[in-house]
Structures are given as structure tokens and as C-alpha cells.
C-alpha positions in Angstrom: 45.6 254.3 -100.1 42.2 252.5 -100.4 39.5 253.3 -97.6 40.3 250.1 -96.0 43.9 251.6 -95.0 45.6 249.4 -96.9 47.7 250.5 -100.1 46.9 249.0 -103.2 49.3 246.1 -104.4 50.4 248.2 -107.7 51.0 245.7 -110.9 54.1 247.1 -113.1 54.2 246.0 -116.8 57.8 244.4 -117.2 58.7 245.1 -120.9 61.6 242.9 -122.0 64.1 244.2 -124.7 65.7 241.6 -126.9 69.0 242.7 -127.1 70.6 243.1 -130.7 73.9 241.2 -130.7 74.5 242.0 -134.6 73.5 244.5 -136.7 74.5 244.6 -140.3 74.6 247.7 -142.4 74.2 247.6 -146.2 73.9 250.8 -148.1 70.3 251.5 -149.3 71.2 252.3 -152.8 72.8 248.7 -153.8 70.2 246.4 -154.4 72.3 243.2 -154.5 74.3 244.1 -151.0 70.5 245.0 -149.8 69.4 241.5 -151.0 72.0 239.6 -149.7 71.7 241.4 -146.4 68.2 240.5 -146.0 69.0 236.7 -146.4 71.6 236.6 -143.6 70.9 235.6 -140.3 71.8 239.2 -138.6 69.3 239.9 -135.6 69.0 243.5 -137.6 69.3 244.5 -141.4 70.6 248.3 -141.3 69.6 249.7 -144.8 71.7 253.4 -145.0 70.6 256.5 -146.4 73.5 258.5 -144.7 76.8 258.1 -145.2 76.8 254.9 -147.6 74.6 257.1 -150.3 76.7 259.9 -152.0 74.7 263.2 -151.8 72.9 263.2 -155.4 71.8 259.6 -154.9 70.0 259.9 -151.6 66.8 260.7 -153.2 66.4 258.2 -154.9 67.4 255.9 -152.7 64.5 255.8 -150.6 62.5 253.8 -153.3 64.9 251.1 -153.6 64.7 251.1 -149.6 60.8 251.1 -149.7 60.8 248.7 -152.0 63.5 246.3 -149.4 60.7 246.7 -146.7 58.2 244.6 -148.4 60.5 242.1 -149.0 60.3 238.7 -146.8 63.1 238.6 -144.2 64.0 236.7 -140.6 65.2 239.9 -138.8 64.6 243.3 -137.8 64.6 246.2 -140.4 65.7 249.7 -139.4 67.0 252.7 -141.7 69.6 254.9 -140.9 68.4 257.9 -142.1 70.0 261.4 -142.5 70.8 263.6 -139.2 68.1 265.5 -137.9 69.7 269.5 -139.6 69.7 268.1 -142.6 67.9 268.4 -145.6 67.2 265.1 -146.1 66.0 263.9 -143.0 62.3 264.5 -143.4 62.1 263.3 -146.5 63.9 260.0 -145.6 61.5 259.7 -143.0 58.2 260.1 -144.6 59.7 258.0 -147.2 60.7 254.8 -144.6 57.8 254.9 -142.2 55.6 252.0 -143.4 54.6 248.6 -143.1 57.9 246.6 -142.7 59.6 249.0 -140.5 60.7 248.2 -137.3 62.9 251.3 -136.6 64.9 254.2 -137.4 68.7 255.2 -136.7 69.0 258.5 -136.0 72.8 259.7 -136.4 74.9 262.8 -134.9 71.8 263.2 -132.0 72.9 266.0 -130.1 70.5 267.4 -128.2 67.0 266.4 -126.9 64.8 268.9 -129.1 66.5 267.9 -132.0 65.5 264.1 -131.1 61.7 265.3 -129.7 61.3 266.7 -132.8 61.7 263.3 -134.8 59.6 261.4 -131.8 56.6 263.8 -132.7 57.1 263.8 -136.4 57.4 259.7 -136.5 53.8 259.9 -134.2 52.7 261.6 -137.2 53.5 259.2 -139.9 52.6 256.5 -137.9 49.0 258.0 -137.1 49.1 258.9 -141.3 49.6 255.0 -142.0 47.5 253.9 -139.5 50.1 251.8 -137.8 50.3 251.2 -134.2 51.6 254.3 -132.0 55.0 254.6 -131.0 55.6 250.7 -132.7 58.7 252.5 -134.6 61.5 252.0 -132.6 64.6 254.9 -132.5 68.0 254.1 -131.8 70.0 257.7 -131.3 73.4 257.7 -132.3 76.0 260.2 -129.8 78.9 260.7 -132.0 79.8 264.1 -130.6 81.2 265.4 -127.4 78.2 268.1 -127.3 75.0 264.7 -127.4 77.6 262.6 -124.5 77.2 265.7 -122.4 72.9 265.8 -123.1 73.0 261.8 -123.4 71.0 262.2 -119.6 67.9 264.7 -121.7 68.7 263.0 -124.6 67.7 259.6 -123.2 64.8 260.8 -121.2 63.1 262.7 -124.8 60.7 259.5 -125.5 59.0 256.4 -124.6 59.9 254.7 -128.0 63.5 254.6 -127.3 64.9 251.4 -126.0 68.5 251.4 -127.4 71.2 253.9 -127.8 74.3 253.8 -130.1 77.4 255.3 -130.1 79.3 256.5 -132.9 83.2 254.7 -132.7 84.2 255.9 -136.1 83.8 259.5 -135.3 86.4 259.9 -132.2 88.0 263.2 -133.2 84.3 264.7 -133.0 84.7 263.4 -129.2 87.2 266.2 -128.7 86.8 269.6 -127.3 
């Protein structure tokens, strides 16, 4: 309340989501399906350092997908990096975080920490490269029965996510 008695008419920034109505994935270590990826008219490119990319190939994968972000495209570019408890994950993420990014896909989310601790690491890349704060979006992916029982903490961890994802390959991780 103001001294006049009267409360304040409060103004609320409306922030409107565009919603992604395809996403196409394309394994980060083949440049051609990359390439041809990147000329389709997806609302969001996918490149994949998880699953797609066998285990001694992930490494060097992340130059071929550094090397995709400074190519011209018409849509959104995220990377699905590795989960959070892996060994891979922070290097896939210091690797991705650049000009050209417009996200990261964080699979097998299961719990908030584990998701606050990417939110603060990505503030530090971002402040590192001098790009905007919290202008990398990150889309969690539930796959397990254990992140659908946090998905209410999970949710609430940051401001930077707009989108979640479910995983619907993965349904015999949904049992208990």
C-alpha cells in the first residue's frame, strides 16, 4: 500500500513460450545426418551426445558438435548431453555452452540437486563466455519412476526451465 491508501496497480511481465511441435534428433558424431538435420524445417535440431554416441566416441564428438553450432540454420539448437552421474556430463557441457546454443537436454533427471547442480554450473559457463545469464534453456528428461515422484522439486529447481520431457522409450524404468 502507497500512503494514499491505495494499492499499487502491480505490472506482471507475461513471458510467452513458443511451443516446440517437432524436435529432431541426429546423433552428434555423424556429420552428414547433423548436416542434413540442420537444413530441415524442424522447430528444434537435437544434436546427441548420449545414447546415439558409443562410449569411446563421445569425446570426440563434442567438436564435430561445436563445430554444427556455428553453422547457419532456421531452428533452435539444443544438445542432449550425458546424464548428470556421469562422467561425461561436465565435459559435454563446457564443451556445448557457446554462441549458437539455444539449450541443453538433460536426460535420466531424477532429483532436484542433481538438476540445481547443472542450473549453477551452466550460470558459470555462461558468465565464462560472456553470454547473457540464464539465455540457455534446459529441458529435463523424467525417465524414471524415482524423477515422476520429485517432478513437483524437480520443476521448481530454476528459472531457465520452460519445458520438460518425458522419456517414452524407457517404460520398464517406470516400474517399482
Amino acid at each position: 500500500m502507497v500512503a494514499s491508501g491505495k494499492v499499487p496497480l502491480q505490472v506482471f511481465r507475461r513471458v510467452v513460450i513458443q511451443p516446440l511441435r517437432s524436435l529432431l534428433f541426429a546423433p552428434g558424431n555423424h556429420a552428414r545426418r547433423v548436416e542434413k538435420a540442420l537444413s530441415l524445417h524442424a522447430d528444434a535440431v537435437i544434436l546427441d551426445l548420449e545414447d546415439a554416441v558409443a562410449v569411446a566416441e563421445k569425446k570426440a564428438t563434442r567438436d564435430a558438435i561445436v563445430a554444427a553450432l556455428a553453422r547457419p540454420r532456421r531452428q533452435l539448437l539444443y544438445v542432449r548431453v550425458n546424464a548428470v552421474d556421469t562422467e561425461f556430463c561436465y565435459g559435454d557441457l563446457v564443451a556445448a555452452v557457446r554462441p549458437g546454443l539455444d539449450g541443453i537436454i538433460l536426460p535420466k533427471v531424477e532429483t532436484a540437486a542433481g538438476l540445481a547442480t547443472i542450473d549453477w554450473l551452466l550460470t558459470q559457463i555462461e558468465r565464462e563466455h560472456r553470454l547473457e545469464p540464464r539465455s540457455i534453456d534446459l529441458i529435463p528428461i523424467i525417465e524414471t519412476a524415482r524423477g515422476l515422484s520429485q517432478i513437483d522439486q524437480i520443476l521448481a529447481t530454476g528459472t531457465r526451465i520452460r519445458r520438460v520431457a518425458f522419456g517414452a522409450g524407457t517404460s520398464r524404468s517406470m516400474s517399482t
